[in-house]
C-alpha positions as CSV (number, residue, x, y, z in Angstrom):
1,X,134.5,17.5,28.3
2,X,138.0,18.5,28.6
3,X,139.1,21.9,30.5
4,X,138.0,23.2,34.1
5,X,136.0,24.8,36.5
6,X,135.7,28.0,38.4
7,X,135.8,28.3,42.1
8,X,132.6,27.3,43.9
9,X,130.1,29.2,46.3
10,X,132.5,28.8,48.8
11,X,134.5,31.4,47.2
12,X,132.6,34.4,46.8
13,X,135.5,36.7,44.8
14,X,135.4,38.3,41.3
15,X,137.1,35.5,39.7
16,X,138.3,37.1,35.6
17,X,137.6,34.8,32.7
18,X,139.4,35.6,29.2
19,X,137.4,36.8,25.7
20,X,138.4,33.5,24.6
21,X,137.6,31.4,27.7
22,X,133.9,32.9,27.8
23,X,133.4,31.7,24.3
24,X,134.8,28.5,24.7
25,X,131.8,28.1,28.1
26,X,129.2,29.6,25.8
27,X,129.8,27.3,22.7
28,X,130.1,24.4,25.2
29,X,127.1,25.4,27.2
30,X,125.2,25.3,24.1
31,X,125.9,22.1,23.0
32,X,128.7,22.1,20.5
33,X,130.9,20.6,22.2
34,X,129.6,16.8,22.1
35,X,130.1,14.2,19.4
36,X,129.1,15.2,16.0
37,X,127.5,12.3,15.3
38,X,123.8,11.9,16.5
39,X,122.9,9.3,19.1
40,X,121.0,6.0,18.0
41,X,118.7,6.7,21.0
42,X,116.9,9.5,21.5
43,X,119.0,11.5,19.4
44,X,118.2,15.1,19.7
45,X,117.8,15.5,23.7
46,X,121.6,16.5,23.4
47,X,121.0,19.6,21.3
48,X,117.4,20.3,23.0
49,X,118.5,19.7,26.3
50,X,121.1,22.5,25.8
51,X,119.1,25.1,24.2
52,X,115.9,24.4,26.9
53,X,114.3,26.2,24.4
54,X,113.6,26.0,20.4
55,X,112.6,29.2,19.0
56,X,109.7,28.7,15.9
57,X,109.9,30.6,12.3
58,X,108.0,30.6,9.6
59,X,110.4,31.7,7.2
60,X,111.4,28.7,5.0
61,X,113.4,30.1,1.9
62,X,115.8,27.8,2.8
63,X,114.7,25.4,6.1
64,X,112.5,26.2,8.7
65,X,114.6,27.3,11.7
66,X,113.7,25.2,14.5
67,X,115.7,22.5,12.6
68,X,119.1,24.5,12.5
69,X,120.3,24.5,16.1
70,X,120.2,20.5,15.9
71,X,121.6,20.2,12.4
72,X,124.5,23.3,13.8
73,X,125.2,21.0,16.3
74,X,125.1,18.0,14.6
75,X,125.3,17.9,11.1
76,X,122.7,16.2,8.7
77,X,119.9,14.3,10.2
78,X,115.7,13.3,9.3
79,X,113.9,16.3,9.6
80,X,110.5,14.7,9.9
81,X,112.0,12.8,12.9
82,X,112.5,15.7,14.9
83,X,109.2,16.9,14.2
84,X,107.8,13.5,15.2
85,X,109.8,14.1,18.7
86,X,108.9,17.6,18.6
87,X,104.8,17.2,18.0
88,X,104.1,13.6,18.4
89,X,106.1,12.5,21.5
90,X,104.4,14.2,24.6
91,X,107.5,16.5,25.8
92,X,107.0,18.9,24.4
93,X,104.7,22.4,23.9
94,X,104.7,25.3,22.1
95,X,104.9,28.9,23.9
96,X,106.1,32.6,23.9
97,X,109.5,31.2,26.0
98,X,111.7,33.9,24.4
99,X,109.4,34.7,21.0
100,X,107.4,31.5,19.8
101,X,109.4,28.1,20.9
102,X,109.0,24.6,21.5
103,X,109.4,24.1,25.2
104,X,109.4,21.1,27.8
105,X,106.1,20.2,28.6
106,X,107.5,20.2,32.4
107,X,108.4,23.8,31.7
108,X,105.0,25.3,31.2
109,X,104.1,26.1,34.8
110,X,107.4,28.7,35.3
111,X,105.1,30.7,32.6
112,X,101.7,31.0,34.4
113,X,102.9,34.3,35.2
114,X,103.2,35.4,31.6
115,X,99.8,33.9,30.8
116,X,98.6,36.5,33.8
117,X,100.5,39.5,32.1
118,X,99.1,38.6,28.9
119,X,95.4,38.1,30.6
120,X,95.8,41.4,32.4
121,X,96.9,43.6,29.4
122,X,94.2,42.6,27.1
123,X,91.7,43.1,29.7
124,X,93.7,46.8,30.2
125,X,93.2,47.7,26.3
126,X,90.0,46.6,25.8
127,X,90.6,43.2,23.6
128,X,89.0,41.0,25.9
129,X,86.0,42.3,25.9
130,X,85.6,43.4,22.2
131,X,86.1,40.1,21.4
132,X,84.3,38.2,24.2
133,X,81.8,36.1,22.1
134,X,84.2,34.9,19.6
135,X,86.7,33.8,22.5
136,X,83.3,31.6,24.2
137,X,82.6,30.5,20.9
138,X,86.1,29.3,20.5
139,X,86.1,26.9,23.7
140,X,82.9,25.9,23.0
141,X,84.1,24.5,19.2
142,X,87.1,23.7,20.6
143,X,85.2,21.6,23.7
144,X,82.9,20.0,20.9
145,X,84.9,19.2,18.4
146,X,88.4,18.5,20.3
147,X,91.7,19.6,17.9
148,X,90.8,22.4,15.1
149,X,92.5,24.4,12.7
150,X,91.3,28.1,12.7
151,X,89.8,27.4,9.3
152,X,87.7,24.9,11.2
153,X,86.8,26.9,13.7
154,X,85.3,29.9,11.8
155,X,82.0,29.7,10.7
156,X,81.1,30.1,6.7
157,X,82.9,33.0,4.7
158,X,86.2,33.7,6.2
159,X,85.3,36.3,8.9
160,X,86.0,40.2,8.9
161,X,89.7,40.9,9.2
162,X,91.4,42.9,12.3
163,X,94.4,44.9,13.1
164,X,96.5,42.1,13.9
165,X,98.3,40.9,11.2
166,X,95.3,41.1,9.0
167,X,93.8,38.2,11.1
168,X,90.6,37.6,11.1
169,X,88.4,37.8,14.8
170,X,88.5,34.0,15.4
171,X,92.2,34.3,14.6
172,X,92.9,36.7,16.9
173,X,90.5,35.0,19.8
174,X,92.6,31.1,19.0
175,X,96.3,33.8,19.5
176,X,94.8,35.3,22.6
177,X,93.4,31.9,24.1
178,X,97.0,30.7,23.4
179,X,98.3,33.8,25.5
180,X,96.5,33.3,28.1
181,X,97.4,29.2,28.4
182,X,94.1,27.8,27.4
183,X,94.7,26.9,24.5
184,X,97.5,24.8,23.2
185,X,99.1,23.5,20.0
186,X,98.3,20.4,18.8
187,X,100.8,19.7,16.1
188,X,101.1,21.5,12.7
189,X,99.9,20.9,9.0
190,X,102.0,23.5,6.8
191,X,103.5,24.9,9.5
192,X,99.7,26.2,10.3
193,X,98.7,25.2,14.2
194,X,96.1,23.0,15.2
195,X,94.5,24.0,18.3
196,X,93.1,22.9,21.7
197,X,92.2,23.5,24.8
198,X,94.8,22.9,27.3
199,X,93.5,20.3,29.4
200,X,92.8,17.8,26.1
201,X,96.7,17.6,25.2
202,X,98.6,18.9,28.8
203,X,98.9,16.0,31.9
204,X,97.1,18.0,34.9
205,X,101.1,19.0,36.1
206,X,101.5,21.1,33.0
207,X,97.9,23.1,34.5
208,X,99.4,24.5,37.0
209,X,101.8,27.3,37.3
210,X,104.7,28.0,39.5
211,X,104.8,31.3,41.9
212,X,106.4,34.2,40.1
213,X,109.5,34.6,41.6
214,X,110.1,30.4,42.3
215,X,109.3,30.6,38.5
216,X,112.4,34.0,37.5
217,X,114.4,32.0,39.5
218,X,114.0,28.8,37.3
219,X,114.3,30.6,34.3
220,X,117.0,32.5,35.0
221,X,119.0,29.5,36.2
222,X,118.5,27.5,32.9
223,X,119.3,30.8,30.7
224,X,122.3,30.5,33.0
225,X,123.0,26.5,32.1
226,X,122.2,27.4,28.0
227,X,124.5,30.7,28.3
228,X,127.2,29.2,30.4
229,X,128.2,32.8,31.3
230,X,126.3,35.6,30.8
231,X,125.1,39.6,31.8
232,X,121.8,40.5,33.6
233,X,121.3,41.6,29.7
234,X,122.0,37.7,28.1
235,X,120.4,36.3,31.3
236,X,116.9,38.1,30.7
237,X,116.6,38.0,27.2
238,X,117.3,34.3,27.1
239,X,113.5,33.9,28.4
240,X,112.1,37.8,27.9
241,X,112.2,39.0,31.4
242,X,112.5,42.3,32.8
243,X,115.9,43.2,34.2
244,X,114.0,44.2,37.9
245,X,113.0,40.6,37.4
246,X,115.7,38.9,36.0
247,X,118.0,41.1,38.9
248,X,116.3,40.1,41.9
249,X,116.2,36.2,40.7
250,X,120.5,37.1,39.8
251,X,120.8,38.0,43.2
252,X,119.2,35.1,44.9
253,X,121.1,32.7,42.7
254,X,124.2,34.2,43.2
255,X,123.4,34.2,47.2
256,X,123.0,30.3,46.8
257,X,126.5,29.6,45.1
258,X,124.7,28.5,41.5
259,X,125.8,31.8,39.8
260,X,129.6,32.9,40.1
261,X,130.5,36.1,39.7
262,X,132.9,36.8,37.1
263,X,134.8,39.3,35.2
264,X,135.2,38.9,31.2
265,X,138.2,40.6,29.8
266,X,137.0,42.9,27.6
267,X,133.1,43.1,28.4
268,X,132.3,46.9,29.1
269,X,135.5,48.5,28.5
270,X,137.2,50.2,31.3
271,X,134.2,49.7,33.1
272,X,133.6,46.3,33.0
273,X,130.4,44.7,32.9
274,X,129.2,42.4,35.7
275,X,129.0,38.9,34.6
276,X,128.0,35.6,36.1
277,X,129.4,31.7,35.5
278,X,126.8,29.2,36.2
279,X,129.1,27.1,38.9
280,X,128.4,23.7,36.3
281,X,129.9,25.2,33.5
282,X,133.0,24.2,32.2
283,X,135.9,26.0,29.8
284,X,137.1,23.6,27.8
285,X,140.8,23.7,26.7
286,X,140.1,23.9,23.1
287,X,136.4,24.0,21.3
288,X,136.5,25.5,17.7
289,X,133.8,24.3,15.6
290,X,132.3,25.4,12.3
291,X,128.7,25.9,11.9
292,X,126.0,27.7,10.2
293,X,123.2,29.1,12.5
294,X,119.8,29.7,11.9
295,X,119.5,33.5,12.7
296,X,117.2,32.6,15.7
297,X,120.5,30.4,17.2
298,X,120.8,31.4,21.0
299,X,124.4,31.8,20.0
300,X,123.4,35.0,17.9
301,X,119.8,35.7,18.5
302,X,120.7,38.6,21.5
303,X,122.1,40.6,19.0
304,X,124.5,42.4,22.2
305,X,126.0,39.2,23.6
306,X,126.6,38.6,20.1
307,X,128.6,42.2,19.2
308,X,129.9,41.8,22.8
309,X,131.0,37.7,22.3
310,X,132.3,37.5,19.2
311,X,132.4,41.3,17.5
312,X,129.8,40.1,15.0
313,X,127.2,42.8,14.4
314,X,124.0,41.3,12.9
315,X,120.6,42.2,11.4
316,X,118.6,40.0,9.8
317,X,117.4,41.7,7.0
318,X,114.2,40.5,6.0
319,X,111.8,43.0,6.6
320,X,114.7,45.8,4.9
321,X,113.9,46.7,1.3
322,X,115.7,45.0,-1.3
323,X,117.8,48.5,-2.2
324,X,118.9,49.2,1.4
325,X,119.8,45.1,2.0
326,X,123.8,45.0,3.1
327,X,124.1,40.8,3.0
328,X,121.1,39.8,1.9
329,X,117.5,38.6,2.4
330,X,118.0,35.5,4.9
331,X,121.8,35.3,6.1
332,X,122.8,32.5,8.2
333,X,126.3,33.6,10.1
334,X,128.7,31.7,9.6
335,X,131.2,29.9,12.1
336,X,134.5,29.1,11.8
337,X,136.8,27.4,15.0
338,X,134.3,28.8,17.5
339,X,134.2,32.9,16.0
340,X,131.6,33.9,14.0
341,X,133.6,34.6,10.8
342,X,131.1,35.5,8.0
343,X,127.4,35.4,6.5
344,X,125.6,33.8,3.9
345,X,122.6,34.3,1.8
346,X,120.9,30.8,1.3
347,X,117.9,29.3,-0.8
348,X,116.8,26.4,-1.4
349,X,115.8,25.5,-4.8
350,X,113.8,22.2,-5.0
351,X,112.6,22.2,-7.9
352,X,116.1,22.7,-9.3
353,X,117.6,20.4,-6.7
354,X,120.2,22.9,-5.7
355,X,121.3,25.2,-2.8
356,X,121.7,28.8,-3.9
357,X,124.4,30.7,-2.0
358,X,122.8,34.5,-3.1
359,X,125.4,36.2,-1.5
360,X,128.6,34.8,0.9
361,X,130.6,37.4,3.1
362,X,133.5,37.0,5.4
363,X,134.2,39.3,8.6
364,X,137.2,41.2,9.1
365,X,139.9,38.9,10.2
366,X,138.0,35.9,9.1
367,X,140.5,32.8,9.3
368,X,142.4,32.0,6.6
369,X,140.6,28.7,6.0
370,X,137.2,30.4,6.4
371,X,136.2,29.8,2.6
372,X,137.6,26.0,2.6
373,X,135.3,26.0,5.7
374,X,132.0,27.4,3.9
375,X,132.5,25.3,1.2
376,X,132.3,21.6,3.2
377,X,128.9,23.2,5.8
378,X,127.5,24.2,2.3
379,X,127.9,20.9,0.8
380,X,126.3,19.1,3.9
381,X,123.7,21.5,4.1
382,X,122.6,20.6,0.2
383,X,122.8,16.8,0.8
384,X,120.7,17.6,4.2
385,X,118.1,19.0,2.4
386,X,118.1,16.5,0.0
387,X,119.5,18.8,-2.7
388,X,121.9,17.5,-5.5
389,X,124.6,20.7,-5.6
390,X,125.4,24.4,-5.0
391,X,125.4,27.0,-6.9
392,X,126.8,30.1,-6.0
393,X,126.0,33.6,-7.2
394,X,129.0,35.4,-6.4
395,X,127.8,38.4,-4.8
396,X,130.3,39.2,-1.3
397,X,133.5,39.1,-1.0
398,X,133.7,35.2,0.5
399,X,135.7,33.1,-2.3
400,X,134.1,30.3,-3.3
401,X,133.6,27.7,-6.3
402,X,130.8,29.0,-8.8
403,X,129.6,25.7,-8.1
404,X,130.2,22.3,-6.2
405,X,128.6,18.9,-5.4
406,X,126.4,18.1,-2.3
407,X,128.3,16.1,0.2
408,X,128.2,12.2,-0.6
């Protein structure tokens, strides 16, 4: 990569960084700055290796969102092959990293300390206990018969349903197991997860877990590697901590040279908000790719760093009734030359074989070249998903073609 570095650890001065500059080290740190192309050999550890972690959805109106951040990166590629790598390869594990995200396998320790707080807050509220003989029944069927769905695991009729979620108690004793790092997943069938115990999938060196603060530390310093720069705000949410938490490991990093303090023009006003440069990032002289992003993108999924980044401000707007819905029901936002430039309302229609744009907007200031721009991501993400054309509805004020061919 082109472009340079900030002082080191030697120097221990407020170095300032540019609006521009801090998105060029964000974009770069998360992985858009490589070749477009995929490798031959182990293609994705590019994209996965700068995210560290892969947040999980189940929304699939138009693909599931775990496979965006490598096609984003990357452009069109198998699906099912990242799933193989994903499920089927060893390295990786699923776990509440930030919300529910594929993880390194080698990761799992830094989180024993989560699997405590979740162990000591159901014990607190009175879950544990209320549900004691399902959870034993659980590990029994789960010792017995090795890898179950929870449909496997309950017994006859599907069982009473709960609070959560309308789950049912076995439900809720599998999600609590899960919490508490005894259980695992096993790979998926329709997205659903296939459980087991821990210590039937894991090596033993996934078992263990890391002392707390070793463990902030870690975490903090790979949110810092993914975010290239960030806040104490970017730098906790990357991996949910708290900000005592996430402060006290800043602190120690910064102490140790790996986090550089900085100050981003721009960030805080006329008081400006502390920020720190991992001292491996780089600011490359020029990065301005086009993308669409999965909603649940690092890029935009701390919707603060994202106002404070690139002036976007973003809801997802799933869960808003249709009436009071601004973009739409599932908007992907929309890059253009490294700013976030505009939205669009996507769904894929299979049986028809097309890609339905429901509703395309543009920001503000949007480049001039922002539809032209829309227009070729919305092609390739049509012939990604295997879909023949796109049709668009019209709805927001983006222009584009009423319809248009997949890419060849």
């Amino acid at each position: 990569m082109t472009g340079s570095a900030l002082s080191g650890s030697a120097d221990r001065s407020v170095e300032p960084l540019s609006a521009a500059e801090a998105r060029r080290v964000a974009l770069a740190a998360q992985g858009f700055s490589g070749s477009a192309r995929l490798r031959k050999r182990r293609p994705f550890d590019p994209a996965l290796e700068s995210l560290h972690v892969l947040q999980i959805d189940s929304v699939n109106v138009f693909a599931r969102s775990h496979y965006l951040p490598v096609f984003s990166r990357h452009g069109g590629y198998d699906a099912a092959a990242l799933d193989r790598h994903l499920w089927g390869s060893g390295e990786f594990t699923e776990y509440w990293a930030h919300e529910a995200a594929f993880i390194p396998v080698g990761d799992r320790p830094l989180f024993g300390w989560r699997m405590d707080r979740f162990r000591e807050r159901y014990a607190a509220d009175g879950r544990t206990s209320q549900l004691a003989p399902v959870l034993d029944a659980v590990r029994a069927r789960l010792a017995d018969g090795g890898p179950q769905f929870v449909r496997e695991l309950e017994d006859g009729p599907r069982e009473r349903r709960g609070p959560w979620w309308d789950w049912s108690d076995t439900k809720r004793a599998v999600e609590m197991l899960f919490a508490w790092g005894e259980v695992v997943t096993a790979g998926r069938e329709g997205f659903q997860r296939r459980y087991a115990l821990a210590e039937q999938v894991l090596p033993p060196s996934a078992l263990s877990a890391i002392p707390r603060e070793e463990a902030h530390r870690e975490l903090i310093s790979r949110a810092a590697r993914s975010l290239g720069v960030g806040t104490l705000a970017d730098l906790a949410d990357y991996h949910r901590l708290s900000a005592a938490d996430a402060r006290a490991a800043v602190r120690d990093l910064e102490e140790s040279g790996e986090l550089l303090p900085v100050r981003v023009a721009g960030w805080g006003g006329s008081r400006p908000e502390r920020a720190w440069l991992h001292r491996d990032a780089r600011i490359p002289s020029r990065l301005a790719p086009d993308a669409l992003l999965t909603p649940f993108d690092p890029v935009v999924w701390f919707r603060p760093r994202a106002e404070r980044m690139f002036d976007f401000h973003y809801r997802i707007e799933i869960y808003t009734p249709k009436e009071k819905r601004q973009f739409g029901y599932y908007c992907l936002p929309l890059m253009v030359g490294g700013r976030l430039a505009g939205r669009i309302d996507l769904k894929a229609d299979r049986a028809g074989r097309q890609l339905l744009v429901q509703a395309a907007w543009q920001e503000p200031g949007a480049p001039a070249r922002t539809a032209a721009a829309a227009q070729a991501l919305l092609a390739q993400a049509a012939a990604w998903q295997g879909l023949d054309a796109v049709a668009v509805s019209g709805v927001g004020n983006l222009p584009l073609p009423a319809a248009f061919d997949a890419a060849p």
